[in-house]
C-alpha positions as CSV (number, residue, x, y, z in Angstrom):
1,X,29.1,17.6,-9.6
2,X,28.2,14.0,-8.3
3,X,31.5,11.7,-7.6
4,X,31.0,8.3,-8.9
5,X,31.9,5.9,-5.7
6,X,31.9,2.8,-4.5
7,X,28.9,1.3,-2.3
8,X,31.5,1.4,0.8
9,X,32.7,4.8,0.0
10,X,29.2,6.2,-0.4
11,X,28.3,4.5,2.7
12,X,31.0,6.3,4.7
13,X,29.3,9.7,4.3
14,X,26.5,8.5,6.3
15,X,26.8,10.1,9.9
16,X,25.9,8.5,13.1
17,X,22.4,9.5,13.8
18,X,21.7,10.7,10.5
19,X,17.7,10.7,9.3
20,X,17.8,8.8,6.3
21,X,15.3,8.0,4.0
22,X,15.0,5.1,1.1
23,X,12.5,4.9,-2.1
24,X,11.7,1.6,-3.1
25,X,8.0,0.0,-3.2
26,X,7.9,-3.9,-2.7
27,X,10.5,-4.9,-5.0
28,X,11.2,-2.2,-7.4
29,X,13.2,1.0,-7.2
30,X,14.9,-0.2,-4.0
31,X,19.0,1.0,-3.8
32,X,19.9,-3.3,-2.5
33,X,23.1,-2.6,-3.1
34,X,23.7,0.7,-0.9
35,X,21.7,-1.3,2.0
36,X,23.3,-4.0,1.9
37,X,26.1,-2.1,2.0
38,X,25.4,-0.1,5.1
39,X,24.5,-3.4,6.9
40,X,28.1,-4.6,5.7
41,X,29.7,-1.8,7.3
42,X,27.5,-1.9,10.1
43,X,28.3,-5.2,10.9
44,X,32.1,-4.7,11.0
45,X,32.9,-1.1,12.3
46,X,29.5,-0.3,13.9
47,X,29.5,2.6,11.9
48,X,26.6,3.5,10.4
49,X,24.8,3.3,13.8
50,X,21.4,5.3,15.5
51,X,19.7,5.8,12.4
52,X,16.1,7.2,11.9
53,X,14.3,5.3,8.7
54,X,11.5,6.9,6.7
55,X,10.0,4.9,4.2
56,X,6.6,5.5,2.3
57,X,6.0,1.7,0.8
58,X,6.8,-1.6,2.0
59,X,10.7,-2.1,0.5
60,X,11.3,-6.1,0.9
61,X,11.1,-10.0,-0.1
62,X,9.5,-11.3,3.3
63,X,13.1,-12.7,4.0
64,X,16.3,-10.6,3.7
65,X,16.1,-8.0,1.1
66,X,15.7,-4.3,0.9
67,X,15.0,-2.4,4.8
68,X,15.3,-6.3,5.7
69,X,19.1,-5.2,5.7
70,X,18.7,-2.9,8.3
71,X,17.2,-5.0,11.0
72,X,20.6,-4.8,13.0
73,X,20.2,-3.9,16.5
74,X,21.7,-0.8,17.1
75,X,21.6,0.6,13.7
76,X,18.6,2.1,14.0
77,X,17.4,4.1,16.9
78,X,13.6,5.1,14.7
79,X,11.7,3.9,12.2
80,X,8.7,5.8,10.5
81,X,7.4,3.8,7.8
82,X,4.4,2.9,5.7
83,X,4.3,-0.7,5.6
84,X,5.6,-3.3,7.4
85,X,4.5,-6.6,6.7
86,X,7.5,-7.0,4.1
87,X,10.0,-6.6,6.1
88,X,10.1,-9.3,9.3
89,X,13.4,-8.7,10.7
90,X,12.4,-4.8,11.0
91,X,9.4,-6.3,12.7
92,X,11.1,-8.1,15.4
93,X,12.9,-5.0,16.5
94,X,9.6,-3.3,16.6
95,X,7.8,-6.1,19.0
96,X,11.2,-6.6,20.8
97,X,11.0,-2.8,21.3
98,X,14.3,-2.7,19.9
99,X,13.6,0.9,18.1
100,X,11.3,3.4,18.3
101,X,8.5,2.8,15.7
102,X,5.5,4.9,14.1
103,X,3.0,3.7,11.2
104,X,1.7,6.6,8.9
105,X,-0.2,6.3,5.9
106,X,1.8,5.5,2.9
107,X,0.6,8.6,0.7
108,X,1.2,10.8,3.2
109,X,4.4,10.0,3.9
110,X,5.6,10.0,0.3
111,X,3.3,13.8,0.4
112,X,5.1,14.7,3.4
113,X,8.6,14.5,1.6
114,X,7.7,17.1,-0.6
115,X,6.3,19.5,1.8
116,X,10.2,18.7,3.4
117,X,11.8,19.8,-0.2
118,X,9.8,22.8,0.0
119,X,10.6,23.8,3.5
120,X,6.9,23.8,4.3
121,X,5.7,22.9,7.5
122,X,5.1,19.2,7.0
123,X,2.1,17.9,5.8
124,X,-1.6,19.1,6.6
125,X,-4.3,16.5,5.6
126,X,-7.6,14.8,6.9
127,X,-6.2,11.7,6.0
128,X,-5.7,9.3,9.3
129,X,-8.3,11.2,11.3
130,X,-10.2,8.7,13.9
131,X,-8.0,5.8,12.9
132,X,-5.2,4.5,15.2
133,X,-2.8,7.5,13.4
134,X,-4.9,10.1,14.6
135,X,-3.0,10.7,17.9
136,X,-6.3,11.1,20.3
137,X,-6.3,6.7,19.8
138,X,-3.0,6.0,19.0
139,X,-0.8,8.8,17.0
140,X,0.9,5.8,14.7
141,X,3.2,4.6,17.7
142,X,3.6,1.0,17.6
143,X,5.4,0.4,20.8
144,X,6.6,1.5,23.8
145,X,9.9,3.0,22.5
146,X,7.8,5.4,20.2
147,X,7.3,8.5,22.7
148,X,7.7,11.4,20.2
149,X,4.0,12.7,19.2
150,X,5.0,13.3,15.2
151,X,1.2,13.7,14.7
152,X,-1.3,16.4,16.1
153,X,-4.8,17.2,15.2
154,X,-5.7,20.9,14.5
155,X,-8.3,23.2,13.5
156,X,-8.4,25.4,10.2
157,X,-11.7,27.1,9.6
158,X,-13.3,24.8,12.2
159,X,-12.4,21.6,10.4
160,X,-10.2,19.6,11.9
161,X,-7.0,18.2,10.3
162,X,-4.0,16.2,10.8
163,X,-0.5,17.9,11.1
164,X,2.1,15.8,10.4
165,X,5.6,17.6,11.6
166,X,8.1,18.3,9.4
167,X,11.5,16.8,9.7
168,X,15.1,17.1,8.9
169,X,16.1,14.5,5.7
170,X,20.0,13.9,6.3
171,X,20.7,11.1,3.8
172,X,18.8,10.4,0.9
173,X,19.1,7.0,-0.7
174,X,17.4,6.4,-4.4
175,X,17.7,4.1,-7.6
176,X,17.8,5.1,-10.8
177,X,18.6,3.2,-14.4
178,X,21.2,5.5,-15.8
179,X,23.1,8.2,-15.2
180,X,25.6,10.7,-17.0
181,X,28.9,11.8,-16.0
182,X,26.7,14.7,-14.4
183,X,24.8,13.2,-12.0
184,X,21.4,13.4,-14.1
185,X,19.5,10.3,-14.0
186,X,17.0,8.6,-15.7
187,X,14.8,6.1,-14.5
188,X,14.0,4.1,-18.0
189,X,13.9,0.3,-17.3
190,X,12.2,0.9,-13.5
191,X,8.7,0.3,-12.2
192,X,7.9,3.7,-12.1
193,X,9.7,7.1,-10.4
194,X,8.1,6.6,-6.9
195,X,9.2,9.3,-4.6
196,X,12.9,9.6,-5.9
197,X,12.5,13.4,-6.9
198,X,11.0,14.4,-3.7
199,X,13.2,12.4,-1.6
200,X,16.5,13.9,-3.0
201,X,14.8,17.2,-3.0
202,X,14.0,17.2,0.6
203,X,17.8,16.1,1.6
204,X,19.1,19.3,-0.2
205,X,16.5,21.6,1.4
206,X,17.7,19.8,4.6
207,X,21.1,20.2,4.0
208,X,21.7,17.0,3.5
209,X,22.9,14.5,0.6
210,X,22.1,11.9,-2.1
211,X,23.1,8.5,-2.5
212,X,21.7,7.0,-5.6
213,X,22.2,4.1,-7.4
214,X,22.5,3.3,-11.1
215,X,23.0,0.4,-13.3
216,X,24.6,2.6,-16.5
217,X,26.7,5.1,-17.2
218,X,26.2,7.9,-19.9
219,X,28.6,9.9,-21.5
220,X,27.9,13.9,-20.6
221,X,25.1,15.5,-22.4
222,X,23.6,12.6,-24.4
223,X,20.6,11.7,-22.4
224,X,17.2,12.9,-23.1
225,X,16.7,15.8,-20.9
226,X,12.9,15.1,-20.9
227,X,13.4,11.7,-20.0
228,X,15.8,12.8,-16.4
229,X,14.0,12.7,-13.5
230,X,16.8,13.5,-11.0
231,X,19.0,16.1,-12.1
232,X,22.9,15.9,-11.6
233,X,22.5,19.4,-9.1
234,X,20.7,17.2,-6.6
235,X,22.7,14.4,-6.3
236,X,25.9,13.8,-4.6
237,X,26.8,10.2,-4.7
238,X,26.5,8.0,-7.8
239,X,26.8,4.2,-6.8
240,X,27.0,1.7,-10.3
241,X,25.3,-1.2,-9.2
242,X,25.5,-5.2,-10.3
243,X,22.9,-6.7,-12.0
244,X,21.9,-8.8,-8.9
245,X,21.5,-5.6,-7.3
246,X,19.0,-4.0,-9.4
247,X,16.6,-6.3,-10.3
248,X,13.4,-4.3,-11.7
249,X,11.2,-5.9,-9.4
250,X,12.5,-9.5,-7.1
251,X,10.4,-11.5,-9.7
252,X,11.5,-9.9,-13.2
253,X,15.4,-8.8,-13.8
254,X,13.6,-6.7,-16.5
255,X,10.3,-6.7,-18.1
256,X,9.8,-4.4,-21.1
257,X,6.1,-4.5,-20.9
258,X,6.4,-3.1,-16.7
259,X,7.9,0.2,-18.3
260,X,6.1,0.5,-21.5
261,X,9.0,-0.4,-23.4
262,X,6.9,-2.9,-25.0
263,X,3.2,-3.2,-25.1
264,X,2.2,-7.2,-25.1
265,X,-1.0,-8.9,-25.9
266,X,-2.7,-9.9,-23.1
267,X,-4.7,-13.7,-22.7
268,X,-8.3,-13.4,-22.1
269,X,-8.5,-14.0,-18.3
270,X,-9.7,-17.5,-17.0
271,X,-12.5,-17.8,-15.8
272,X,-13.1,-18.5,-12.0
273,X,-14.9,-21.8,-11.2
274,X,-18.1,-21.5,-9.1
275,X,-16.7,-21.1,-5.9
276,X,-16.5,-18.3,-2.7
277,X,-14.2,-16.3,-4.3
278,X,-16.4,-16.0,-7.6
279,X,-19.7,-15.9,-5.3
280,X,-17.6,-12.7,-3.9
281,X,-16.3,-11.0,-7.0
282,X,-19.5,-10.9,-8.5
283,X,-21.6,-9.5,-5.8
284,X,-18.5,-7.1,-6.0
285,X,-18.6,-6.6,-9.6
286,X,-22.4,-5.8,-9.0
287,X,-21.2,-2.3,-7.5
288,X,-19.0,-1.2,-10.7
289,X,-20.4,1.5,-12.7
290,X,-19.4,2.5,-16.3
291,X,-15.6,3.6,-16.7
292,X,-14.7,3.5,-13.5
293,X,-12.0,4.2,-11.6
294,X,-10.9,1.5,-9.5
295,X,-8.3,0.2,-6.8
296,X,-8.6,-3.3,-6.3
297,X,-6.5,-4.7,-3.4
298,X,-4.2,-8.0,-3.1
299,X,-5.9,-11.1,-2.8
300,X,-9.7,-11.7,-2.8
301,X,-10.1,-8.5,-4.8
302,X,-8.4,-9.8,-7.8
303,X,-11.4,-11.9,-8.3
304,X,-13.7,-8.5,-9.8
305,X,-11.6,-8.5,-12.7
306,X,-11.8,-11.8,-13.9
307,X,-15.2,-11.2,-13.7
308,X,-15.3,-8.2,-15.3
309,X,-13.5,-10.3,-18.2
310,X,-16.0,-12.4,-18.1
311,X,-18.7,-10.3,-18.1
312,X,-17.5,-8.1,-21.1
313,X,-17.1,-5.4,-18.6
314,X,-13.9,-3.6,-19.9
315,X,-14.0,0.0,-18.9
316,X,-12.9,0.3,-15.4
317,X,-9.5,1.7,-15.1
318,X,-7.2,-0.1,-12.3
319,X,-4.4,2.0,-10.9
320,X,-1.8,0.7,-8.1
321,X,-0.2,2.8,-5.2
322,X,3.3,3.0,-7.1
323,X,1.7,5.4,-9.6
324,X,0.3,3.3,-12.4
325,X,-2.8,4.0,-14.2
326,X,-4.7,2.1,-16.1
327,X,-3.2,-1.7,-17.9
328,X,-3.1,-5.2,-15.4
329,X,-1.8,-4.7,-12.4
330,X,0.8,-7.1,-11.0
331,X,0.8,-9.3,-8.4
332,X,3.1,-11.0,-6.0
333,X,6.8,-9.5,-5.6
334,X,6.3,-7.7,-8.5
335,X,3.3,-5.9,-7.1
336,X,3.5,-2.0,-8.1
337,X,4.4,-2.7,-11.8
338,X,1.4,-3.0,-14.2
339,X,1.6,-4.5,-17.6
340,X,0.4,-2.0,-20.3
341,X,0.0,1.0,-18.3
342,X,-1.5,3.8,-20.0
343,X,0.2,6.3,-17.8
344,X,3.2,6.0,-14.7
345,X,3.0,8.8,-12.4
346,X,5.4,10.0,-8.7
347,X,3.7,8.3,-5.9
348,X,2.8,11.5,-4.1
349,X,0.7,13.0,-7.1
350,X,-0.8,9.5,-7.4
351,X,-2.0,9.8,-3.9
352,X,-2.9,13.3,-4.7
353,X,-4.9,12.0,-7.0
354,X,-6.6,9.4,-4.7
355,X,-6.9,12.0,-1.7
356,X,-8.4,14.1,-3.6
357,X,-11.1,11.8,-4.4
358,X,-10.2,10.5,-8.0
359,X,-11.2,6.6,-7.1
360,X,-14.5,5.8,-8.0
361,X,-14.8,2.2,-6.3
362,X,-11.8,1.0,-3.9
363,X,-12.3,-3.1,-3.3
364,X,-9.7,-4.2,-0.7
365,X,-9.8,-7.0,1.8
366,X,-12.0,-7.7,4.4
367,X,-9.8,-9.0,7.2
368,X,-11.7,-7.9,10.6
369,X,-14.7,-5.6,10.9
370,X,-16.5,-4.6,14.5
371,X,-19.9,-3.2,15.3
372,X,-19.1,0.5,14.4
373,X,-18.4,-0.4,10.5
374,X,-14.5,0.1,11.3
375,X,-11.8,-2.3,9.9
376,X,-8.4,-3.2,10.7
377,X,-6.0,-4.5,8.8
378,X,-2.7,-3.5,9.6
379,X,-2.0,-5.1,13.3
380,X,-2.8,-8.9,14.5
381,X,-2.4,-10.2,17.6
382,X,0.3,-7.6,18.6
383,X,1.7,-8.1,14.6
384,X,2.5,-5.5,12.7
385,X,1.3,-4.8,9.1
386,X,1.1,-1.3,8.9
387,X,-1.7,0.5,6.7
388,X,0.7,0.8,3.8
389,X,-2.0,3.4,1.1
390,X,-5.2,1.7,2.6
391,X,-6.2,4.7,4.4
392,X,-5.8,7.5,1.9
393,X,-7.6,4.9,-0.7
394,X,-10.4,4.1,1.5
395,X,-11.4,7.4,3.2
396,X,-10.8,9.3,0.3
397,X,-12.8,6.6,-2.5
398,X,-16.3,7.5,-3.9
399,X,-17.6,4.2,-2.3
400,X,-15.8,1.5,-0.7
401,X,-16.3,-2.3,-0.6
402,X,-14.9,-4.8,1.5
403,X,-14.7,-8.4,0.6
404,X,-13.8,-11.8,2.2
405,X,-14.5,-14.5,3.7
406,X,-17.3,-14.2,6.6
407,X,-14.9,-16.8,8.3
408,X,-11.4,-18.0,7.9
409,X,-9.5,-21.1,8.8
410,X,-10.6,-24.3,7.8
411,X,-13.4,-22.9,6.3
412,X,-15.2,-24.8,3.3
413,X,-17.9,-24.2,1.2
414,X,-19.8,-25.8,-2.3
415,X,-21.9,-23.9,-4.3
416,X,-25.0,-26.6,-5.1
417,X,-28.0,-26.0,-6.7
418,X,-28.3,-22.5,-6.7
419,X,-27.3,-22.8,-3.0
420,X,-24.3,-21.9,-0.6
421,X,-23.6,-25.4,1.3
422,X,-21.1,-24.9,4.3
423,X,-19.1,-28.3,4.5
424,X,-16.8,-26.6,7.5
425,X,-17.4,-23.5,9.4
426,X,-14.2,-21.8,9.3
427,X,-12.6,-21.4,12.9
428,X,-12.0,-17.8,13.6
429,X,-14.7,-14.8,13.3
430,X,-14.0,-11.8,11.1
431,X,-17.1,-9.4,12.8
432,X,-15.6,-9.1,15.8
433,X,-16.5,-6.8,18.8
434,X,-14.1,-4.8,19.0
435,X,-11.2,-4.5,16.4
436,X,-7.7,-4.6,17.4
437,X,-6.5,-1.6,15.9
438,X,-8.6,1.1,13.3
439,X,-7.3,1.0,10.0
440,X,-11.0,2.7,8.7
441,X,-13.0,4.3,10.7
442,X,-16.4,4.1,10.1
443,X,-17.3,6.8,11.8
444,X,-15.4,9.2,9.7
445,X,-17.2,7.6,6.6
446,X,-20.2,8.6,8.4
447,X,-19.4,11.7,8.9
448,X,-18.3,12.5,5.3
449,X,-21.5,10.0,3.7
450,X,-19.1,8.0,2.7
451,X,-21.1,4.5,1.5
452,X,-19.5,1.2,2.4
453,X,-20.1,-2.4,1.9
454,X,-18.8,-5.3,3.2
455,X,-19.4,-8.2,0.8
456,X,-18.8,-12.1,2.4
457,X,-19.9,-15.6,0.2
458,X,-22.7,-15.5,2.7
459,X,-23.7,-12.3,4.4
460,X,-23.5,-8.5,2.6
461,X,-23.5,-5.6,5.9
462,X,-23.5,-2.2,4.7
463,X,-22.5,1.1,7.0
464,X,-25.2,2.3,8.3
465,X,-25.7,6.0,10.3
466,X,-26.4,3.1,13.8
467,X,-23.4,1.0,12.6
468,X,-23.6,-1.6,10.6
469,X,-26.5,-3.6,9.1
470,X,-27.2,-6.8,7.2
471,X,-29.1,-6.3,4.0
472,X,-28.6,-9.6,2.4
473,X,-27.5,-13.3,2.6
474,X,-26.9,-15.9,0.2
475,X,-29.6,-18.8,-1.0
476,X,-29.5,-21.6,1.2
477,X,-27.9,-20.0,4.5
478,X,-29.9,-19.8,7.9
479,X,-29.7,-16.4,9.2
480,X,-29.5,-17.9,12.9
481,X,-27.2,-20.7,12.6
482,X,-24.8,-19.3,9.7
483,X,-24.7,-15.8,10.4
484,X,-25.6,-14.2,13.6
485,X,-23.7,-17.8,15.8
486,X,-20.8,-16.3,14.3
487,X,-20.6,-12.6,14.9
488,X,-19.6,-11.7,18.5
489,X,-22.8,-8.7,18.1
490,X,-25.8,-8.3,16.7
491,X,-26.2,-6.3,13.2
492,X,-28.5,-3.5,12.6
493,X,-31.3,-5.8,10.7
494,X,-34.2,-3.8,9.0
495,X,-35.1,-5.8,5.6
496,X,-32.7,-8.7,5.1
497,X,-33.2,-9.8,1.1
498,X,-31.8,-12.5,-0.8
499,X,-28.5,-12.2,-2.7
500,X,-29.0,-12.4,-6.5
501,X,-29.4,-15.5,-7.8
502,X,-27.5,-15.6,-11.1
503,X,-24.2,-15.3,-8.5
504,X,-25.3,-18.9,-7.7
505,X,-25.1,-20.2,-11.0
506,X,-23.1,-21.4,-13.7
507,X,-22.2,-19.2,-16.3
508,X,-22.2,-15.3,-17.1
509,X,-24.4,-13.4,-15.2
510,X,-25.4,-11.1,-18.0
511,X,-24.1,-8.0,-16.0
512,X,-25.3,-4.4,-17.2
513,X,-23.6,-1.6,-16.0
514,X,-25.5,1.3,-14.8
């Protein structure tokens, strides 16, 4: 039976180094009390100390919340983590080579801790292959301190496939909203269940134990027993939380329309004034097809569905890493909740779903591309992102579109006349030679006949068998001066059209679906 503790006193059962992982994505599901607890400790006896992290989605505010707490030097001796960019303090230790550090795709991570519970031997999966995971580039190692190979490629049936080892889970540390005096758990007023379940699974099959924390306390037998999600025999430590401490996501102490509590009436979208991010979301919106599918990234992506809204296009379906499907995704710190969700799911059987091809169109950011078609987004200028679920959505997606910017910094533009005017070139290229590090290889969509886009204000390249190749560019831009002067290589260029002209202009385009 679980013992109800303190933060401290769960903290104590943590061994020197012990492998411990954490659920949590962004801001929700994420135990702040138990890590901020460990860094206490850590901080004053040293103890905690030589810990090896896995983690599936990014778990912090940018500043000093969730993993953030961590980021003591000394307390951890590895991390193995999905995303990074949330988390800066973990990423000084990584560029100070202050811990050993690896970057695996999100999905598979949260996969692989099931394949742990089960005792099977890790996780088997073409996901990763020819981007900087695949271990014949870089095997996910971020510095010099990562010397373990945790990846390896292998052949089954002449395919070949990434194997990514199994390990021991010692400590497992999860949230939950209430539990009885039995240890079961319920996850009511959270974002979603994440990879709780198969977390606390794999620290029993490990041998190992469960942390979780809670923010109620039932009397025994009067929850719902369709409604537990962790059941009292796997856990071993039940930490009651404080409100500041469980926070359902760090923008929203509680939402009701997040969990489907509550289902709200939603505002017709704004519209998008004529500007690059409309020019982009439309050409983008161009590509939907009739109840879709779709992941849409942070940022420029956004854009499609105001158009959409605009449009009268309301049958795509937009899902989110953390296991929503279907309603508005949110944004921001609250990113992985969705308002009016017509279904929550785990994390690993929503990337089950994407790996196994269920997204229709994936529209993420465009942030460098090179020659080959191949994109990075998870390392800059020795920085480190991480990939977070961008490769299990993008090499697994029916088609894929990137959008942006062709250029960024300082970059201006006017839509007049029907025409793209460039007022200021922005000062650094995106088409770059070479990039820094593969996030999507676009030679593995080749090889699969995966089709790609890469949509800009001014320019659209697709992927091409040669690499890739410009098929169109916006009224009122000179091939020459405003496209090629700032590419560091030459596209493949067959027939070069004009983009449609109702992007240009004011007003709905009148888009049909096909």
């Amino acid at each position: 039976m679980a013992k109800f503790v303190t933060a401290g006193e769960a903290v104590r059962n943590i061994p020197n180094g012990a492998t411990v992982a954490t659920s949590g994505f962004v801001g929700g599901i994420i135990p702040e009390a138990i890590l901020k607890q460990i860094q206490e400790s850590y901080l004053q006896t040293k103890v905690p100390r030589d810990l090896t992290l896995i983690f599936a989605a990014g778990q912090g505010d940018l500043a000093e919340k969730g993993l953030n707490h961590l980021a003591e030097e000394g307390l951890l001796r590895c991390i193995i983590g999905g995303h990074y960019n949330l988390m800066p303090r973990i990423g000084k230790l990584i560029s100070d080579n202050k811990v050993a550090a690896y970057n695996f795709p999100q999905g598979t991570i949260s996969q692989w801790f099931r394949e742990i519970s089960g005792r099977r031997p890790g996780t088997i999966t073409k996901v990763g292959l020819r981007t900087f995971v695949d271990p014949r580039i870089e095997g996910g190692k971020l510095n010099e301190a990562a010397t373990s190979d945790l990846v390896e490629v292998i052949q089954l049936n002449g395919e070949e496939w990434l194997w990514y080892h199994p390990c021991p889970i010692h400590v497992a540390i999860i949230r939950g909203t209430t539990a009885d005096q039995d240890g079961n758990i319920t996850m009511e007023e959270e974002i979603g269940t994440g990879e709780a379940l198969s977390i606390a699974e794999a620290a029993k099959a490990s041998g190992g134990i469960v942390i979780a924390q809670v923010k109620k306390v039932a009397m025994r037998g009067s929850l719902d027993p369709k409604q537990v999600k962790i059941p009292g025999v796997l856990v071993d430590y039940i930490v009651k939380s404080e409100a500041e401490d469980h926070l359902m996501t760090w923008d929203q102490e509680f939402n009701p329309a997040y969990n489907g509590d509550l289902r709200v009436p939603v505002d017709s979208l704004k519209t998008l004034p004529l500007n690059t991010r409309k020019i982009i979301a439309r050409r983008c919106a161009m590509e939907l097809i009739p109840d879709a599918v779709v992941n849409l990234g942070i940022g420029m992506p956004e854009g499609v569905s105001v158009v959409a809204s605009e449009e009268g296009v309301d049958s795509m379906v937009l899902t989110t890493e953390a296991g929503t499907i279907g309603g508005i995704p949110a944004g921001g710190h609250s990113f992985g909740a969705a308002t009016n969700a017509h279904a929550i799911i785990d994390q690993p059987y929503q990337f089950d779903f994407y790996d196994g091809g269920g997204v229709d169109l994936a529209i993420l950011g465009l942030a460098q591309a090179d020659e080959r078609g191949n994109i990075n987004v998870s390392k800059f200028n020795g920085r480190i992102a991480g990939c977070g679920g961008f490769i299990n959505i993008t090499q697994n997606s029916k088609k894929v579109i990137y959008c942006g910017t062709f250029t960024a910094g300082g970059l201006k533009e006017v839509v007049q006349d029907g025409e793209l005017v460039i007022l200021q070139e922005g000062r650094n290229k995106k088409f770059i030679k070479n990039v820094e590090q593969i996030t999507f290889s676009g030679e593995y969509a080749n090889m699969v006949g995966q089709p790609v886009l890469y949509v800009t204000e001014r320019a659209v390249f697709q992927l091409s068998k040669e690499g890739l190749e410009l098929i169109e560019i916006a009224p009122g831009i000179d091939l020459e001066k405003d496209v090629l002067a700032h590419m560091d290589f030459r596209p493949i260029m067959n027939s070069v059209k004009s983009m449609d002209y109702r992007i240009f202009e004011e007003g709905p385009m009148g888009l049909k679906l096909v």
